[in-house]
Steps between C-alpha positions, in 0.01 A plus 500: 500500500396639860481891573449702801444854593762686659839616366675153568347256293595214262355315141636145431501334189647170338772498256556175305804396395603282229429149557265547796627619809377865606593772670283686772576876413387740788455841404560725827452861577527742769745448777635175628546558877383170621404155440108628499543627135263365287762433270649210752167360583465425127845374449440269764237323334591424133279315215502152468810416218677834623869423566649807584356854605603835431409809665519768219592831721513720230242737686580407794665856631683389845596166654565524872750332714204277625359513195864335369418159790151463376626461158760253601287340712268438226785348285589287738154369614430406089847410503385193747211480295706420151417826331752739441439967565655766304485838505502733239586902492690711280486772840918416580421635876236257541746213273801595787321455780343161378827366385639509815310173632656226305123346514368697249586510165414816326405542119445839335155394320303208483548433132874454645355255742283317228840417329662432833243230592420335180879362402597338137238246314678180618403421135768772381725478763840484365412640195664853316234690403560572132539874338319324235159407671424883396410353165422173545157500649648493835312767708854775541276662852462134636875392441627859638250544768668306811174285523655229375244441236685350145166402319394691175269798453125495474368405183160580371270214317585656181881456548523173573169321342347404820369567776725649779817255365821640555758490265795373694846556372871544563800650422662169408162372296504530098221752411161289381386580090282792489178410521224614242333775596133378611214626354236747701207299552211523274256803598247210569721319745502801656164539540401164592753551830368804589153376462615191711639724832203703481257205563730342743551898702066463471473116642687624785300820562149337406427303805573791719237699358282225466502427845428896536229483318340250679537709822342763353210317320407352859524772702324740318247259330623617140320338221809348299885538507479744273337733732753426726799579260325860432479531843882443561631685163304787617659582860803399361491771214377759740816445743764415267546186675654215315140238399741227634595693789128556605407107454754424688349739784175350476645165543733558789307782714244398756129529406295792561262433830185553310460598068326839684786583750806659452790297417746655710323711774707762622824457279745833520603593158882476580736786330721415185845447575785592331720407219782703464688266292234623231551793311141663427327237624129621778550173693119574610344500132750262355406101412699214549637474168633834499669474861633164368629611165684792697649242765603275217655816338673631831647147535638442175668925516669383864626156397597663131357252271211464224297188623275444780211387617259562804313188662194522757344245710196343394285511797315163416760280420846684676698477191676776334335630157700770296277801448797764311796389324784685225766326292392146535350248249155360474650153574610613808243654590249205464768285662462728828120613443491329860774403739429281832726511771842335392666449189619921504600798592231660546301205672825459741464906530088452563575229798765664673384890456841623420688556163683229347783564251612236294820562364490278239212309360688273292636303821245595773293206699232689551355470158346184403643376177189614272485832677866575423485371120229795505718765696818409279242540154373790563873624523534558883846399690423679826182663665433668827109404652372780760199410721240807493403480869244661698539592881355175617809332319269294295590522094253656213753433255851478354694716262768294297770661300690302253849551354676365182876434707519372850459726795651547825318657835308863438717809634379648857307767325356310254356215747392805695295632222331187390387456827356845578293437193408115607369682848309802343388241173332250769356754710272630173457164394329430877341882488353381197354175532338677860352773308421473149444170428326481824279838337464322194359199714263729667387683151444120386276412849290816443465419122400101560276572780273697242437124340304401782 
């Protein structure tokens, strides 16, 4: 995802399509007058796996005459390269004046382009689709939807009697006896599971604040651990700051000079910035869970679907750790408590600091066969990861949305809003770790140098 000021300026994302190949999806606005648009310089360097690009000018207001070479020039420089450039507008000025060099092959949107570029399963090739597969099992949006997807819908645990198995079937295959309906499990079993992810969510959390507590306990010369847990709970009760968050901080940060001197001499309080994506919302008295739940919220309104989740990076370890999630299962969400970097979406969205749309989980490479087992479970086909970015271009954190049919590419304004909020969501999330945890840190230093 890249972003500049000015009225010409571009955002780039990744748009998988079935079977593994991707498509590098350029979002332009402004004018296109010359080959310095930020919209080219991106199209000239797609991701890795990316074998064709689009450049979506669906707010793009006016392509030039000059603006017309560059774009040509462009498709025949990734031409050389093996990668194939399409442009999409619905504007039929700016669709005439393109069509007129044979180079260029123009598209009215880039879900038209995701079906142009993906091609038939070779699996299916051949085949009829059936006016049948409505009721068979066979998911009706995948056979109809030009992706070239015949594979059945998502089924949950409880439809099937496993965990994330699909029930494949045909139009030509004899209907399997009904099943007998399985019993709920025992309010015990129950129980015993939750009682089981709760331990495992407090292995992973207990060294952190172990080791935080050890900081503290040396530092300020604290008589025991528990000292230095009362000392932690209390700052973070008096800032509203996560007790993870702040251990985390006290890990990470550079030690204070001295336990009697400040610990950040002549810090500038910096200025809350906004969120606009969030209805009601003070972004300067707000805490992270509230800005997260709204982002998660935001996300799942734009992409029009009931499950999400929102991921931020651990600062010890780099991985991805969800923090806010709707509509998914606890088995899922133990599954992706932490993600590295491969195996998903979101990790593949985390590396390369741009959205990645997978259009359909069920035959995507980058999911690692356990991961997509999960995905398919929890009753997700398609999902759309967004990288919450702060100036620097370094990633706090990824918002995922998840979708029970396939998906194809996000519409112009729709990409456009999700990334307004990633901008204005990773600028708090940067405001905030600078000022109030850093406050909270400094209400902690006062409190612990007392002890000595």
């Amino acid at each position: 995802m890249s972003n500049t000021s000015g009225p010409d300026f571009a955002r780039a994302e990744m748009v998988r399509l079935p079977g593994g190949d991707g498509l590098w999806v350029v979002r332009a606005e402004g004018d296109i007058t010359d080959a310095d648009h930020p919209a080219l310089r991106t199209a000239a360097r797609p991701a890795p796996g990316c074998t064709a690009v689009v450049i979506d000018l669906a707010l793009v207001a006016r392509v030039s005459a000059a603006g017309v070479r560059a774009l040509v020039a462009a498709a025949h420089a990734l031409e050389e390269r093996g990668n194939r450039l399409l442009t999409a507008t619905t504007d039929p000025r700016i669709a005439r004046v393109l069509t007129e060099d044979a180079a260029l092959t123009v598209v009215d949107s880039v879900a038209e382009a995701t079906t142009s570029c993906a091609g038939p399963d070779p699996a299916a090739v051949g085949s009829v689709p059936d006016p049948a597969a409505v009721g068979s099992g066979l998911d009706p949006a995948a056979v109809g939807s030009g992706l070239g997807i015949g594979v059945p819908a998502p089924r949950r645990p409880e439809q099937t009697g496993g965990h994330g198995g699909l029930a494949v079937t045909t139009a030509t295959q004899h209907p399997a006896p009904a099943a007998a309906p399985t019993a709920a499990p025992p309010e015990e079993l129950i129980r015993l599971r939750a009682e089981v992810r709760h331990l495992r969510a407090k292995s992973r959390t207990h060294p952190l604040i172990s080791r935080a507590l050890g900081i503290l306990e040396e530092r300020y010369r604290l008589p025991d651990d528990r000292a230095a847990f009362a000392l932690l709970e209390a700052s973070s009760q008096r800032f509203n700051v996560r007790l993870r968050t702040l251990a985390t901080a006290v890990v990470t940060v550079p030690a204070p000079r001295s336990y009697d001197s400040e610990w950040f001499p002549g810090r500038k309080r910096l200025t809350a910035p906004p969120l606009t994506f969030a209805r009601g919302l003070r972004a300067a008295s707000a805490n992270a869970a509230e800005v997260l739940s709204a982002v998660l919220r935001h996300s799942m309104e734009v992409a029009e679907t009931s499950m999400g989740n929102v991921q931020l990076v651990d600062p010890v370890t780099g991985d991805l750790r969800i923090e806010k999630h709707r509509g998914l299962d606890d088995d899922f969400l133990e599954f992706f408590d932490r993600v590295g970097k491969d195996g998903t979406s979101c990790a593949q969205a985390s590396q390369q600091v741009t959205r990645v749309t997978v259009t359909d989980v069920a035959t995507d490479t980058v999911f690692d066969e356990p991961a997509r087992e999960a995905v398919l479970a929890a009753g997700s086909r398609g999902c759309h990861s967004t990288p919450l970015v702060v100036p620097s271009g370094q990633v706090e954190g990824i918002v995922s949305t998840h979708h029970e049919r396939p998906v194809r590419a996000l519409t112009a304004a729709q990409a456009r809003a999700l990334d307004e909020m990633s901008l204005q969501a990773g600028r708090w999330l940067e405001w905030y770790q600078r000022t109030v945890v850093l406050d909270a840190l400094e209400d902690l230093h006062f409190a612990g140098s007392t002890w000595r």
